[in-house]
C-alpha positions as CSV (number, residue, x, y, z in Angstrom):
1,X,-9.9,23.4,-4.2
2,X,-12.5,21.3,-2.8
3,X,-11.3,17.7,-2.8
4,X,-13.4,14.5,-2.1
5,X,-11.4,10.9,-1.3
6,X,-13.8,7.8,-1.4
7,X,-12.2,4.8,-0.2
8,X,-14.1,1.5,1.9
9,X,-12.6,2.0,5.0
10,X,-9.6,3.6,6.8
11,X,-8.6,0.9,8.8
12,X,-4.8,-0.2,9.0
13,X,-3.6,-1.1,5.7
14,X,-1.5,0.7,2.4
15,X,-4.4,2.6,0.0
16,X,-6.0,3.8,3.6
17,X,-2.9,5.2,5.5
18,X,-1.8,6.7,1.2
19,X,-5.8,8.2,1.6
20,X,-4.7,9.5,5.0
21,X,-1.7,11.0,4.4
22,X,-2.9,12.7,1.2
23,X,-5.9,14.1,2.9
24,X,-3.3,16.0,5.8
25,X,-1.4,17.1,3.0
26,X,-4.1,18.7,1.2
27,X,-6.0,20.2,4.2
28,X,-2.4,21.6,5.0
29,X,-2.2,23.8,2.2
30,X,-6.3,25.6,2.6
31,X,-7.7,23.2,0.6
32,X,-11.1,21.9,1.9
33,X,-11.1,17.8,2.0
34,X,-14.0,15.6,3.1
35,X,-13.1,11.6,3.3
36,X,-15.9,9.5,3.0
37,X,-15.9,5.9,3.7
38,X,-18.5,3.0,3.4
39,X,-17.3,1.7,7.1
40,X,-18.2,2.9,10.1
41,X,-16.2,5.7,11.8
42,X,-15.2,3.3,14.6
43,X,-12.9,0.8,12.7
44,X,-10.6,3.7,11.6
45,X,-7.1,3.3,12.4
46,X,-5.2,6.1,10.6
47,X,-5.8,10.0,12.0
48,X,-7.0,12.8,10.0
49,X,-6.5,16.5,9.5
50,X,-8.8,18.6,12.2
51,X,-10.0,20.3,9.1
52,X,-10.9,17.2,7.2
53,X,-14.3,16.6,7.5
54,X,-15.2,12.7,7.8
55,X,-18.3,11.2,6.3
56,X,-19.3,7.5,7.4
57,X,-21.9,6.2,5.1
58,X,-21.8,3.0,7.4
59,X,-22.8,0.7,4.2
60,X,-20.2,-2.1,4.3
61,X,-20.6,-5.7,4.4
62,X,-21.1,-8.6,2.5
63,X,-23.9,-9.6,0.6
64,X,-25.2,-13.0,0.2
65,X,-26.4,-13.5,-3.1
66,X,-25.9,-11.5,-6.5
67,X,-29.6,-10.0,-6.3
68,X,-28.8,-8.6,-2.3
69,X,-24.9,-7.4,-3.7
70,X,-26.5,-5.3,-6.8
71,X,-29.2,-3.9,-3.9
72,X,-26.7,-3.0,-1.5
73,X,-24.1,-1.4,-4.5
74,X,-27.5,0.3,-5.7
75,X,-28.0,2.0,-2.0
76,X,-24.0,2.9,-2.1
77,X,-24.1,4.8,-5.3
78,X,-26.6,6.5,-4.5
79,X,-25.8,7.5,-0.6
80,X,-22.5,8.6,-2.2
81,X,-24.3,10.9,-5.0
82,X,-26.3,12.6,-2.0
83,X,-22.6,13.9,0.3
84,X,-21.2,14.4,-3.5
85,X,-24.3,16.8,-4.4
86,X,-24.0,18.3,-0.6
87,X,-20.1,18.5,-0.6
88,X,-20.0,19.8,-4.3
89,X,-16.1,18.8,-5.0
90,X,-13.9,20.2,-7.6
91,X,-12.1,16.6,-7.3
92,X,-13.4,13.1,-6.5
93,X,-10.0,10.9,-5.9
94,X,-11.8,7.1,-5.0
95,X,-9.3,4.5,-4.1
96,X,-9.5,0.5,-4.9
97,X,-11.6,-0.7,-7.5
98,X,-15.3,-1.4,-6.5
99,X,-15.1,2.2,-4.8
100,X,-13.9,3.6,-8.1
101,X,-16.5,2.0,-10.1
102,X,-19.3,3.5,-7.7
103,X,-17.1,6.8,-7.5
104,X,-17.8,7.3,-11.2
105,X,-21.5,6.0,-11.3
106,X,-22.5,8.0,-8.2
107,X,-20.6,11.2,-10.4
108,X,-22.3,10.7,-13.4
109,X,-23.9,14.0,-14.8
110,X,-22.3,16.7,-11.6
111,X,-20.0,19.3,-11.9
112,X,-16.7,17.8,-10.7
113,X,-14.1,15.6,-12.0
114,X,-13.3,12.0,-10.9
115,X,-9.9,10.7,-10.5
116,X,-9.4,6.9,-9.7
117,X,-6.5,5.3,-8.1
118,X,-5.7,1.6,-8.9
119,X,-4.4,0.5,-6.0
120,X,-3.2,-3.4,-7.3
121,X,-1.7,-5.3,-10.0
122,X,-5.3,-6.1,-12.3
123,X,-3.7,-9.4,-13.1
124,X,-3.0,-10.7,-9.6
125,X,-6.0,-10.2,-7.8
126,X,-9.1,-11.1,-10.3
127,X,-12.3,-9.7,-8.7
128,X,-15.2,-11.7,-10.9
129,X,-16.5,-11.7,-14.1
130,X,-18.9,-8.5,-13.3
131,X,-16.4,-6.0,-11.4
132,X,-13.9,-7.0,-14.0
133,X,-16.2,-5.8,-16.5
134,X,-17.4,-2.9,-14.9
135,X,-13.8,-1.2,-14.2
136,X,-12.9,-2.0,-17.9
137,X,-16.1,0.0,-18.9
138,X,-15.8,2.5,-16.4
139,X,-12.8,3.7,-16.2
140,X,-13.0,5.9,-19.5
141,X,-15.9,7.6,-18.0
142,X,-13.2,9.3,-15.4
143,X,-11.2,12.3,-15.9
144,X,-7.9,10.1,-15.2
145,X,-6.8,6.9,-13.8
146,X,-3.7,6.6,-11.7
147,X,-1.9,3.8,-11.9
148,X,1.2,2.8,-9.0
149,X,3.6,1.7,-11.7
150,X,4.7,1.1,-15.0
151,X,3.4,-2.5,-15.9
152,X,0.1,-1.7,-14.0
153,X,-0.4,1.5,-16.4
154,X,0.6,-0.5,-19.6
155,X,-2.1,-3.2,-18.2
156,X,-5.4,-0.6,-17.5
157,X,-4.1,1.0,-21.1
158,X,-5.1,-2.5,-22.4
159,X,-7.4,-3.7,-20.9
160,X,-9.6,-0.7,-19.8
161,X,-11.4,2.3,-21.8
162,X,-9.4,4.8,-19.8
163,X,-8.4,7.9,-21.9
164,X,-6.3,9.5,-19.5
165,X,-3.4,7.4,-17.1
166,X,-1.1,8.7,-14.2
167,X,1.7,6.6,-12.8
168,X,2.4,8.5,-8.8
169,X,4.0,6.1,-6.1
170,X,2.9,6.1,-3.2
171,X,4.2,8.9,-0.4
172,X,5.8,7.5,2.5
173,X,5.2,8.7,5.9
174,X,8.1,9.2,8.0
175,X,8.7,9.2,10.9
176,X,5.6,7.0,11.7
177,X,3.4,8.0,14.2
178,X,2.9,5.9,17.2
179,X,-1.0,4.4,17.9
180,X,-2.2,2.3,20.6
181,X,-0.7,-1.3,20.8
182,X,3.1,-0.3,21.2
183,X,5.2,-3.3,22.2
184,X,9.3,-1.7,22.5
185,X,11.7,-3.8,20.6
186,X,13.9,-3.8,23.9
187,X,10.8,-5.2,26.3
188,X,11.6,-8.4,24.0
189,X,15.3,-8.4,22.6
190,X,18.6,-7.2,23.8
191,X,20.6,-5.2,21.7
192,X,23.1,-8.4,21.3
193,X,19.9,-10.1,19.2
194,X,19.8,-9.3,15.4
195,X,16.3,-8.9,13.8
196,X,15.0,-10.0,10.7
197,X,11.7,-7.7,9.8
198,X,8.7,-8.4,7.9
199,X,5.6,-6.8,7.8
200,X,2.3,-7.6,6.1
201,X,-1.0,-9.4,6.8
202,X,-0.6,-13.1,6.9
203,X,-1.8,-13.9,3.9
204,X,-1.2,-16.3,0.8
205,X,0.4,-13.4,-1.4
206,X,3.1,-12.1,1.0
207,X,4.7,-15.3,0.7
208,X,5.5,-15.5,4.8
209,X,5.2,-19.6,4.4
210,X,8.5,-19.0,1.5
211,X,10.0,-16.4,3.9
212,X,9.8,-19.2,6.6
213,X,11.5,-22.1,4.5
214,X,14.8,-19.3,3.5
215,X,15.2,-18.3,7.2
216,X,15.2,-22.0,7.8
217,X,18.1,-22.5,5.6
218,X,20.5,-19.7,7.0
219,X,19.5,-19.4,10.7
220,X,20.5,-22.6,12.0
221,X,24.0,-21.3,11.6
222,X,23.7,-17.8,13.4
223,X,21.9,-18.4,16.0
224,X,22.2,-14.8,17.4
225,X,19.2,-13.7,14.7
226,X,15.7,-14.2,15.2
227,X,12.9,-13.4,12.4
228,X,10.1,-11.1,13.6
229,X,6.5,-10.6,11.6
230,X,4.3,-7.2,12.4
231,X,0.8,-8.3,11.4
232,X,-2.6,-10.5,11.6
233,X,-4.5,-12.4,9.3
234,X,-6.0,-16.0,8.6
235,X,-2.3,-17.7,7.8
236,X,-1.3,-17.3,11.3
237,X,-2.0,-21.3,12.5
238,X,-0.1,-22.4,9.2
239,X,2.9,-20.4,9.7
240,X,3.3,-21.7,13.3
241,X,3.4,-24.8,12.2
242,X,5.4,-24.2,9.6
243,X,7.9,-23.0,11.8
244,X,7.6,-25.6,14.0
245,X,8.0,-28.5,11.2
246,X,11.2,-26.4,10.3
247,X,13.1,-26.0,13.7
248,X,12.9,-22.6,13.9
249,X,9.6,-21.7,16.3
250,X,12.2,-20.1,18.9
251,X,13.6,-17.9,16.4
252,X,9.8,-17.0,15.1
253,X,8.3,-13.9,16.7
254,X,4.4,-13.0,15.1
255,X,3.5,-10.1,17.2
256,X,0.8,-9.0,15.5
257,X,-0.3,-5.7,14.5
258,X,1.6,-3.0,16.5
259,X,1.3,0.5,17.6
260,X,4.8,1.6,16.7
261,X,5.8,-0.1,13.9
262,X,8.4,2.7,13.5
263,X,10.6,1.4,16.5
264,X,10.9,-2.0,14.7
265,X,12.1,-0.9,11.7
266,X,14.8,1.5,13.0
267,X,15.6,-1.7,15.5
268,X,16.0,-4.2,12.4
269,X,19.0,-5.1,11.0
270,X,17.3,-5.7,7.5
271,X,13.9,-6.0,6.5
272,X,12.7,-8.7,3.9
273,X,9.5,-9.1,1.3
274,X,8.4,-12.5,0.6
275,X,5.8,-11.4,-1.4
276,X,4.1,-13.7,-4.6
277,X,2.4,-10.5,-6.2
278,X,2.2,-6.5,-4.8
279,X,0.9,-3.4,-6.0
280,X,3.1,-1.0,-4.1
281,X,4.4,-2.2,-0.9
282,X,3.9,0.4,1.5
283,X,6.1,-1.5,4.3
284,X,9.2,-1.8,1.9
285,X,9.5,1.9,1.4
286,X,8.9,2.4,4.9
287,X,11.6,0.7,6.3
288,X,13.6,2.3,3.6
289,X,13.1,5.4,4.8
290,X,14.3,4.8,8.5
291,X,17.8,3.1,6.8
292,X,16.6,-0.6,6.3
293,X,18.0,-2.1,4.1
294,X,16.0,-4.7,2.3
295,X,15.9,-7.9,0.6
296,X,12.9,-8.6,-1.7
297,X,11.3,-11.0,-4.3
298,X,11.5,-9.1,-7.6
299,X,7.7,-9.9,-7.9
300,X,4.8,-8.2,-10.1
301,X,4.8,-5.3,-8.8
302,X,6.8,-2.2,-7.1
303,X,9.7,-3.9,-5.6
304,X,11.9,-3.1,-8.8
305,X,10.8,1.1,-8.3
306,X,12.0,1.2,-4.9
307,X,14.6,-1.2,-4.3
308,X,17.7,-0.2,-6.6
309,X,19.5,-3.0,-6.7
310,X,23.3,-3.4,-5.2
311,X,22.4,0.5,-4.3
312,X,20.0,0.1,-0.8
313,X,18.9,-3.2,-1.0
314,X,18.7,-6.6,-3.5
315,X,16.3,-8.4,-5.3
316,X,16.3,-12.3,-6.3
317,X,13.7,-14.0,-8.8
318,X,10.5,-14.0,-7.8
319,X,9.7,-17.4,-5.6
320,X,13.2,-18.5,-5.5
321,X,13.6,-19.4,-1.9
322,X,17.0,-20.7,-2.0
323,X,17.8,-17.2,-3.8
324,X,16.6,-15.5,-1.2
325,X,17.8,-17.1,1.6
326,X,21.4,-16.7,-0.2
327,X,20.7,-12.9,-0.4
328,X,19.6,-12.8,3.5
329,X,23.1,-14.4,4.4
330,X,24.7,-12.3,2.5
331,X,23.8,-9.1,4.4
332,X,23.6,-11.3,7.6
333,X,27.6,-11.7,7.2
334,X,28.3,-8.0,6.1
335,X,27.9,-5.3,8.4
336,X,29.9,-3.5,5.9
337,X,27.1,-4.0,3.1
338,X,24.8,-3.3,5.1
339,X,26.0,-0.1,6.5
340,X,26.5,0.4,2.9
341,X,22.9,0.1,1.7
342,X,21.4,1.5,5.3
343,X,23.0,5.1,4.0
344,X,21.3,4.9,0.7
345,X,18.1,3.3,1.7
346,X,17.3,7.0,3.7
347,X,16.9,8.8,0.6
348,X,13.6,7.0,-0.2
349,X,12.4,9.5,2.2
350,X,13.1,12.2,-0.1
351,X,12.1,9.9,-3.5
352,X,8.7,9.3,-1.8
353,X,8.3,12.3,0.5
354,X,4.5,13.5,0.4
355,X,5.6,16.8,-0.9
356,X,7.0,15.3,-3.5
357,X,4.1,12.7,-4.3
358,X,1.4,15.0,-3.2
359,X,3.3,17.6,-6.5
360,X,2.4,15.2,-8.4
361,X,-1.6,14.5,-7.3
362,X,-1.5,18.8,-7.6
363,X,-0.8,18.7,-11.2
364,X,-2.9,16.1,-12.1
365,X,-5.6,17.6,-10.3
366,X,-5.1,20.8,-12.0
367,X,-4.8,19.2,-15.0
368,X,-8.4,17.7,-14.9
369,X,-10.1,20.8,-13.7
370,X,-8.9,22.3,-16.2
371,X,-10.7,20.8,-18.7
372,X,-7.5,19.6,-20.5
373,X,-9.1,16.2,-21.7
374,X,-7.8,13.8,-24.1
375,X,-3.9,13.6,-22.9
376,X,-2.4,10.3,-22.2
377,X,-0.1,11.5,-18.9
378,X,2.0,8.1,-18.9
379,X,5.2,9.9,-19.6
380,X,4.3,13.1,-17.9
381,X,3.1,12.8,-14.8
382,X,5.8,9.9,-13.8
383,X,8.1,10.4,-11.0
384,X,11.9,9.8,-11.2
385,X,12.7,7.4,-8.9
């Protein structure tokens, strides 16, 4: 099968290391996959395939007024129609909205079928009046829309034209590979020092600034745990303040994005969301998978299909800071629990192994090149986690 993935970019982040991993798996098994990217071939992060072939139409960027933003989507469309009339895919699989709205304009009227991933929750992150409109028009013009969980499919059913919809997870990779920018756990702690792991951009939506405020509230008493952040973003300033307001700047480590990311999580004690909203949180099942046990905001969406609570990990009401700073203690003070929940936190490597994921993306893509139209697959095509 010939297989096309359009996504904007594969820098570091979830839907481009999911377009990544996908793409290895399918070149793996003799299928023939080209990834194609509006960025530039320079700002990738994540590694492909030696058989994948990459295709850079070096288009991003942001426009500055509506009439330059419909120009510059016009030039997209259109550069993407050109590789997809070249490439001549059995299978165009486009990742994150605005891609999967030019994905199905740019396929309009050629021989292959066009498969769109939604990689969010719709109702947390509104994109404007047009795009909104455009992906609820759109999106019935596709062979199939896959959506990462339950309320997210029961939303596009709603609020979209889509005829066909797909709930897969997303794989995990494990073990992680290492890229440039390692920093070892050890260069920074001793093994007496107990971590605390997040992992996210520092941003609004993973809730850091309420991750802050519940550390604040248990660490003062156990003083041998510090809390360490893996990633960048704007909110950096603001959290070291916040920490700073709150006592606790000594026991803050932001590192930044790292190389390894791996190492941290096998070093962590326990890993902890803050997150306000998610659409499938990448990290969580990550540090799952090398025995973390985790403690997460039961926020809109994917914490609740990967954490089984009392099982591997808990979950407390969303926002509830107090909550979760309870639920932090709690496995701070129990090695026992959280030996416990370290054993059954592995098997997410085989509940979101790419073999099992990718079985999924195989029968859905069979599925539409088969010309089977007209089948809702929520229900289906739905993984038992």
């Amino acid at each position: 099968m010939r297989i096309l993935i359009f996504i904007h970019s594969l820098s570091c982040g979830g839907a481009e290391r999911v377009a990544a991993s996908l793409s290895w798996y399918w070149a793996e098994r003799g299928h023939k996959v080209t990834v194609v990217t509006l960025e530039r071939v320079d700002q990738d992060f994540y590694h492909l395939h030696p058989q994948v072939r990459r295709v850079a139409l070096e288009l991003a960027g942001k426009s500055r007024n509506v009439l330059e933003a419909v120009g510059a989507n016009l030039r997209r469309m259109l550069a993407l129609q050109k590789v997809l009339k070249y490439e001549a895919p059995d299978v165009v699989l486009s990742m994150m909205t605005r891609a999967n709205v030019l994905a199905i304009l740019a396929a309009r009227g050629l021989a292959c079928s066009v498969v769109v991933s939604e990689r969010t929750y719709p109702p947390q992150c509104y994109l404007g009046r047009v795009w909104e409109w455009l992906r609820r028009w759109s999106y019935g013009l596709s062979e199939a829309v896959v959506a990462l969980t339950h309320e997210s499919a029961d939303w596009l059913r709603r609020h979209t034209s889509a005829r066909r919809i797909a709930i897969i997870p997303n794989p995990v990779s494990w073990p992680l590979s290492c890229q440039p920018g390692a920093v070892e756990p050890e260069s920074l702690f001793p093994e007496s020092r107990k971590i605390v792991l997040a992992v996210g951009r520092l941003t609004f939506e993973k809730g850091f600034d309420l991750l802050l405020k519940a550390f604040a509230l248990v660490g003062s008493t156990r003083p041998e745990w510090g809390l360490v952040i893996l990633g960048n973003g704007p909110e950096r300033r603001s959290l070291e303040e916040l920490a700073r307001s709150l006592g606790i700047a000594d026991r803050l480590f932001l590192l930044g994005q790292v190389g390894n990311i791996g190492s941290w999580y096998a070093r962590a004690e326990f890993y902890v969301m803050s997150s306000r909203f998610e659409g499938f949180p990448n990290a969580l099942v990550e540090a799952m998978a090398y025995g973390c046990p985790a403690v997460s905001f039961d926020c809109d969406t994917g914490p609740r299909d990967i954490i089984r609570h009392e099982v591997d990990g808990l979950l407390v009401a969303p926002g509830d800071v107090q909550a979760l700073a309870s639920a932090m203690a709690r496995l701070m003070d129990d090695e026992t629990l959280r030996s416990r929940f370290c054993a059954k936190a592995v098997e997410a490597r085989d509940r979101f192994s790419i073999e099992r994921i990718g079985a999924m993306w195989d029968r859905l893509f069979e599925e539409v090149t088969s010309g089977r139209r007209g089948m809702d697959l929520t229900g289906n095509a739905q993984f038992n986690l």
